[in-house]
LUMTIMI-12571 format. One record per residue (C-alpha): residue in three letters; y negated, z, x. Coordinates in pm, whole numbers, plus 32768, in hexadecimal, padded with zeros to 4 digits. Layout:
<atoms>
alaYZX/...
</atoms>
This chain:
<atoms>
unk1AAABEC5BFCC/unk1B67BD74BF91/unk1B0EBC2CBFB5/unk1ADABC0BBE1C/unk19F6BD06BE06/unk18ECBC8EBF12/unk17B6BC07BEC4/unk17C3BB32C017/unk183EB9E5BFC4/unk1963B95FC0C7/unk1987B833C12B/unk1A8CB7A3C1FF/unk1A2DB731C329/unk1B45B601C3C5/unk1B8AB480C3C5/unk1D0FB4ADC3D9/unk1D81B40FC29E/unk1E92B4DCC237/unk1DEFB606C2DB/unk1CC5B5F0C1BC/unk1DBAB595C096/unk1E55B6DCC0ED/unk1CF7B79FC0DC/unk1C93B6D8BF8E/unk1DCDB790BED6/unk1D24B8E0BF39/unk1C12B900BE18/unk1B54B9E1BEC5/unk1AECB8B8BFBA/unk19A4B82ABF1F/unk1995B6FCBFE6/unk19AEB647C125/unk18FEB5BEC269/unk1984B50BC3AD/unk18ADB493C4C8/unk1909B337C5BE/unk1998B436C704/unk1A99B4CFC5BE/unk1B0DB352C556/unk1B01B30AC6E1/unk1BF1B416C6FC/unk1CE9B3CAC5D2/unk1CE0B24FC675/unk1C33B19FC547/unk1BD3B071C5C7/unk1B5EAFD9C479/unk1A42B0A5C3ED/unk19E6AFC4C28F/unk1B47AFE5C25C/unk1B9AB138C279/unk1A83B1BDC1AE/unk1ADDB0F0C09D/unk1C38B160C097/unk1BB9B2B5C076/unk1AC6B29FBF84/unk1BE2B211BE9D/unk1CB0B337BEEE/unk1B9DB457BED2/unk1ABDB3B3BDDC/unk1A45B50FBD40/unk19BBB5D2BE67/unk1875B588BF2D/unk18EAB4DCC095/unk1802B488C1AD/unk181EB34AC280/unk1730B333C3CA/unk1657B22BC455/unk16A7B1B2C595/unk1587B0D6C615/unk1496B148C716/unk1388B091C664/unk12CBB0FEC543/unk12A2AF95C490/unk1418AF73C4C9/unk1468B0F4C459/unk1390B0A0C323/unk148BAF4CC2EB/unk15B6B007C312/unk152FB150C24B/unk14E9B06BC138/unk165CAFC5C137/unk1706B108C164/unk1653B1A0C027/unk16E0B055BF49/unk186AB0D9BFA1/unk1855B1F7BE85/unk17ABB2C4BDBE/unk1813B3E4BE51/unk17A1B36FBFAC/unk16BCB417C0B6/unk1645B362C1E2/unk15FEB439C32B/unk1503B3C9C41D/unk1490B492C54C/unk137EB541C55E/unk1327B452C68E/unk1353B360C721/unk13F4B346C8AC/unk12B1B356C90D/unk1237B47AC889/unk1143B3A1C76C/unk1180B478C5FC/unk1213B3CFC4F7/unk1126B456C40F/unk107CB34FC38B/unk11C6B286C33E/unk122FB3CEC29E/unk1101B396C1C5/unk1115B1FAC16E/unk1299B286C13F/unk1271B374C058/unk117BB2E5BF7E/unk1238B1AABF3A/unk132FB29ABEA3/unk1414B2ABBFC2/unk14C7B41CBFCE/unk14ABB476C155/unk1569B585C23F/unk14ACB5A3C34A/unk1535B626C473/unk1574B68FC5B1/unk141CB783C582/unk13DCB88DC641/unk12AEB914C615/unk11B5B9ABC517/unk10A0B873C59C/unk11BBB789C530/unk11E2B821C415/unk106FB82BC3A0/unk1045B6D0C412/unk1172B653C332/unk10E7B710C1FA/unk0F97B6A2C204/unk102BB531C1D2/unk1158B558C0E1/unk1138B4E4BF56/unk1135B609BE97/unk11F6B536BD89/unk12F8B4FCBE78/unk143BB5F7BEDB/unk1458B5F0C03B/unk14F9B6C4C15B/unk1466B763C293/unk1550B7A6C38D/unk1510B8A0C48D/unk1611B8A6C56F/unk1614BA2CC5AA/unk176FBA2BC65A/unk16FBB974C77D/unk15C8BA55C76A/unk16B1BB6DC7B1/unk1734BAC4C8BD/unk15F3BAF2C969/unk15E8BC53C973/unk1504BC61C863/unk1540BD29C700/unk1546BC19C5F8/unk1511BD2CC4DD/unk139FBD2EC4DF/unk1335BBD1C534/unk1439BB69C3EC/unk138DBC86C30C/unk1240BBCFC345/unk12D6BAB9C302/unk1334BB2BC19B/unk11E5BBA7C163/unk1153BA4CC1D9/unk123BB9A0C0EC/unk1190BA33BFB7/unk1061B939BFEA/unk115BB7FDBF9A/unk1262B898BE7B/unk1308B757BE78/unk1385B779BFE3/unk148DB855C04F/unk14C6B912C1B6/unk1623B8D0C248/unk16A6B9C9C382/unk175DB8D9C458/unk1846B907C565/unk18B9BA2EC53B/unk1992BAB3C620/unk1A7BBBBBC578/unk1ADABC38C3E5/unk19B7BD6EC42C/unk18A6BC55C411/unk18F6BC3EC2A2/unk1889BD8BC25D/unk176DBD6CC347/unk16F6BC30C265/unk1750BCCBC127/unk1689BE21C17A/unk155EBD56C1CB/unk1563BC88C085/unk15A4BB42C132/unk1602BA51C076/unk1725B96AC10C/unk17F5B9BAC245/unk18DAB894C2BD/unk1A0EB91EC338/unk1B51B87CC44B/unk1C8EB874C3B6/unk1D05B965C4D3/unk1BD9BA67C44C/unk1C55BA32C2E3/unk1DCEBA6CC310/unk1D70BBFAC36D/unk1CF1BC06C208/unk1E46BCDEC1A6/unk1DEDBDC7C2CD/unk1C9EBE55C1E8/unk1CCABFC7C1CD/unk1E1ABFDDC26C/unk1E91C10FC2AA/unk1E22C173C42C/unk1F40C23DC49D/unk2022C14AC41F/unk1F5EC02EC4B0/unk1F7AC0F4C603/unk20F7C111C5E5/unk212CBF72C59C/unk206CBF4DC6DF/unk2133C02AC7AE/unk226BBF79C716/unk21BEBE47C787/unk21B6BEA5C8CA/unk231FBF41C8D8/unk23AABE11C833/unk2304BD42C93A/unk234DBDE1CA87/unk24A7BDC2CA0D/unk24B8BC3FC9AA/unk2406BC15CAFE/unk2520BC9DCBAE/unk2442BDA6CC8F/unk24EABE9CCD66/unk2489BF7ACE59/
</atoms>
């Protein structure tokens, strides 16, 4: 199955400028989110003035900017001005705050002001629930789960994100979104669940061409790889 024929929706998941121009030529990339550690990383140091400059150049395609306040009054000032950069804008704010206190009721005062949310950094079914119960059902918003890191625990994301679906049905207007996900597999796993969104790396997306390629050849590239590298590396024995 190719990317065009999914039901999944992916999003790009980056704050490297040129890195998401390249991902907005690729129709089959439905949108776009970035978080304050991915604009740490590509050294943004103005944040006002970055998103701008991308909303002007993606101005089609749903893009999520983050909150970064610890406080909820301030998280509601900045969710507020982040929502007036563009129509298409989403603006994520954690499920919680540092310490531990749920954002749910700012979700709430959020959402029904007309503010479409992405809430992340969820991890549980609780979090979920407690979102839900407080979202505008007038209102398109995102719930994040971040299921990679979930895997990272040990723990099988599968079930915990089928719930999640199921959950989902109480609020049509929202939309669940696999996060993190930590290689091209996840897709399926999303798509054969009937999740909705699945934000995906740059690094994740380029192995798009590898879908259904052919095994044995596969296996012979990667023993060229290998050949080809032992000899650049000089080895001898």
């Amino acid at each position: 199955m190719k990317a065009d024929n999914m039901r999944v929706k992916i999003f790009a998941d980056g704050a490297d400028k040129d890195g998401m121009l390249e991902m907005y030529k690729l129709p089959y990339i439905r949108g776009f989110t970035t978080n304050p550690t991915l604009m740490r990383k590509a050294g943004i140091k103005d944040y006002r003035g970055f998103a701008t400059e991308i909303l002007r150049l993606i101005p089609d395609r749903p893009i999520s900017f983050e909150v970064f306040s610890d406080d909820f009054r301030e998280m509601e000032r900045q969710a507020m001005e982040i929502a007036g950069w563009g129509r298409n804008v989403y603006v994520k704010i954690p499920v919680t705050n540092t310490r531990g206190e749920p954002a749910y009721d700012l979700a709430g005062r959020l959402s029904h002001a007309g503010v479409r949310l992405n809430v992340t950094a969820i991890m549980t079914l609780e979090q979920v629930r407690g979102i839900l119960l407080k979202l505008s059902p007038k209102t398109s918003s995102y719930i994040s789960i971040f299921a990679g890191r979930i895997a990272d625990t040990g723990r099988d994301p599968l079930p915990l994100m089928a719930a999640a679906v199921e959950l989902l049905k109480i609020v049509p207007s929202s939309e669940l979104i696999w996060a993190s996900p930590r290689e091209l597999l996840n897709i399926f796993h999303a798509e054969a669940i009937g999740c909705h969104i699945i934000t995906v790396t740059n690094d994740i997306l380029k192995k798009m061409n590898l879908v259904d390629h052919d095994l044995a050849e596969y296996s012979l590239d990667t023993v060229k790889m290998f050949y080809e590298d032992a000899r650049n590396a000089g080895f001898s024995l």
